[in-house]
C-alpha positions as CSV (number, residue, x, y, z in Angstrom):
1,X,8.5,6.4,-5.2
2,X,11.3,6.3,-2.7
3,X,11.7,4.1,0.5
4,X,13.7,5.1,2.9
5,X,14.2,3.2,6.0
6,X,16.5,2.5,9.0
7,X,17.8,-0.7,9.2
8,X,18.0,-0.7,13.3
9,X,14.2,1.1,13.7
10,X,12.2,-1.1,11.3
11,X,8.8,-1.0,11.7
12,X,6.7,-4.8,11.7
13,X,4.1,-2.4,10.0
14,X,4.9,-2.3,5.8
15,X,2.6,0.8,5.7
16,X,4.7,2.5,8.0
17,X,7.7,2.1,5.8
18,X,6.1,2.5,2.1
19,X,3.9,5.9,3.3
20,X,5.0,8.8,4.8
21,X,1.8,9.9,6.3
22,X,-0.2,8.2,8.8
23,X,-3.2,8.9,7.0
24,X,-1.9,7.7,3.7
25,X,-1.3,4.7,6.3
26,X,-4.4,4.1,7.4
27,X,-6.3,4.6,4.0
28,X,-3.7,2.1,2.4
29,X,-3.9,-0.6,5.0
30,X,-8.2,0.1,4.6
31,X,-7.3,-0.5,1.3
32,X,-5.8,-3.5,1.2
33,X,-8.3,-4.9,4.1
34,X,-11.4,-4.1,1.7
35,X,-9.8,-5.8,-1.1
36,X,-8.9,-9.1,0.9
37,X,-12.3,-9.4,2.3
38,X,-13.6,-9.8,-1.5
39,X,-11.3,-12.5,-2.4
40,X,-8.3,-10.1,-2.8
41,X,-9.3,-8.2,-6.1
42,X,-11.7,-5.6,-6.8
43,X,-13.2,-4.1,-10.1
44,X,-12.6,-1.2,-11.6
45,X,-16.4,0.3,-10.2
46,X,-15.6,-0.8,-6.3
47,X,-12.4,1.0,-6.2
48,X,-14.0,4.4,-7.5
49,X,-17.3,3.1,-4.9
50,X,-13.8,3.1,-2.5
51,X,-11.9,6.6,-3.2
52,X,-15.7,8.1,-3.6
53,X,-16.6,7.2,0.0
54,X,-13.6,8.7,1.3
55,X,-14.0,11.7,-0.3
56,X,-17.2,12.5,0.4
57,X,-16.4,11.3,3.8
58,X,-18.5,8.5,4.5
59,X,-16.3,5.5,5.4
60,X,-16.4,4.3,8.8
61,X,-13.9,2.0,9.9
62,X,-13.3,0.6,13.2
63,X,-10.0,2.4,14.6
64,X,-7.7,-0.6,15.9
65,X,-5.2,1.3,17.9
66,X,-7.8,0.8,20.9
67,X,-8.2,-2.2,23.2
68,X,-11.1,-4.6,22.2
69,X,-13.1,-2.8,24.9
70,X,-12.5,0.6,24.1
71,X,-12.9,0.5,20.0
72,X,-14.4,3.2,18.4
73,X,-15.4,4.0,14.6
74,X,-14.2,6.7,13.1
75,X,-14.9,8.4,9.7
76,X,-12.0,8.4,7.6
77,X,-11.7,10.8,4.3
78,X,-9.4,11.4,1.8
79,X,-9.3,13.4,-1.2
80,X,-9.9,11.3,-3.9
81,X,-7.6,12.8,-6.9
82,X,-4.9,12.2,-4.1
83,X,-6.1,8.5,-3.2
84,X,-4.8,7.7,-6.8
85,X,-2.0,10.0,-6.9
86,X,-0.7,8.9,-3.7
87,X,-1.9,5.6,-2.8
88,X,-3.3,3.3,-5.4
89,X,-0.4,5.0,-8.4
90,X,2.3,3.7,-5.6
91,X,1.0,0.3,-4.9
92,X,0.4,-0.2,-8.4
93,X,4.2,0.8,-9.6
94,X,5.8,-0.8,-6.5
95,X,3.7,-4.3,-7.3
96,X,1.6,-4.3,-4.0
97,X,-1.6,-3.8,-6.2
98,X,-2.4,-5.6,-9.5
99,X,-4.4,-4.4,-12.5
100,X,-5.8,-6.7,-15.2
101,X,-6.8,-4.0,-17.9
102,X,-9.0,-6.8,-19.9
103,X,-11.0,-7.7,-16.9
104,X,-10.8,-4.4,-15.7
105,X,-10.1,-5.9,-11.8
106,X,-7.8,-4.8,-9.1
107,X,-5.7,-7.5,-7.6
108,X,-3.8,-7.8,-4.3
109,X,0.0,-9.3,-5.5
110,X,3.1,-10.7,-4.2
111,X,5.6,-8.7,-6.9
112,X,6.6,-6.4,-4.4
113,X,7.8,-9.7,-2.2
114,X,9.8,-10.7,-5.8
115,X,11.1,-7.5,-6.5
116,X,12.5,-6.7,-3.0
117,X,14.5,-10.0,-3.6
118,X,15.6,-9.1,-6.8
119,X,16.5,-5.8,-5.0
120,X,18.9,-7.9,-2.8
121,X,20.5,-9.7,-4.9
122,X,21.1,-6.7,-7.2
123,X,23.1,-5.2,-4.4
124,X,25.1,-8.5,-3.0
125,X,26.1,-8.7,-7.5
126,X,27.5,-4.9,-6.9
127,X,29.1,-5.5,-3.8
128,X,30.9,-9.0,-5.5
129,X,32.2,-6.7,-8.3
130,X,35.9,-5.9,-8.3
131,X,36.7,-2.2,-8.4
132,X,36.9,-0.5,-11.1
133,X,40.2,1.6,-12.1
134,X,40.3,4.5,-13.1
């Protein structure tokens, strides 16, 4: 997966930056909400529980871009061959998501935090580099 961004536009949303749809947004960011209110990890039967409810259709979730007054639920869906193609596959590779394949549990992680570091630094070593001559 490739992230593109602009430097002088940054979003303070991640999803906004990592997804290029908004409803890959929202279902990620639902997501990552389910999984922190149970302790941040999630087996293997919740998250197909998860992408089976939004297939069929059937998860309400409580749409935030409204005032506190106004709130409304909303049904959210998503095909569910996509959910993993799309979202969990991505958050998996980029190190937002965690899987422990002997306790066969989803985990929310702070790789992605490490690797965007190791990112940096990867580019401040190739800017430091003489030129080479060719």
């Amino acid at each position: 997966m490739v992230i593109l961004f602009d430097q002088f536009n940054l979003p303070e949303d991640p999803f906004k930056i990592i997804f290029a749809t908004e409803q890959q947004q929202v279902v990620a960011k639902h997501l990552v909400e389910y999984m922190k209110s149970n302790r941040g990890e999630i087996n293997k039967t919740e998250m197909s529980v998860f992408a089976t409810q939004l297939h069929e259709g059937k998860m309400v979730v409580q749409e935030n871009r409204m005032p506190p007054i106004l709130k409304k639920t909303v049904t959210l869906s998503y095909n569910k061959r996509q959910f993993y193609d799309r979202i969990l596959t991505p958050m998996k590779t980029m190190g937002l998501i965690d899987y422990d394949m002997y306790k066969k549990v989803y985990r929310l992680s702070d790789k992605f935090n490490k690797l965007m570091i190791r990112m940096g630094l990867l580019w401040l070593r190739e800017i430091q580099q003489k030129p080479v001559r060719s």
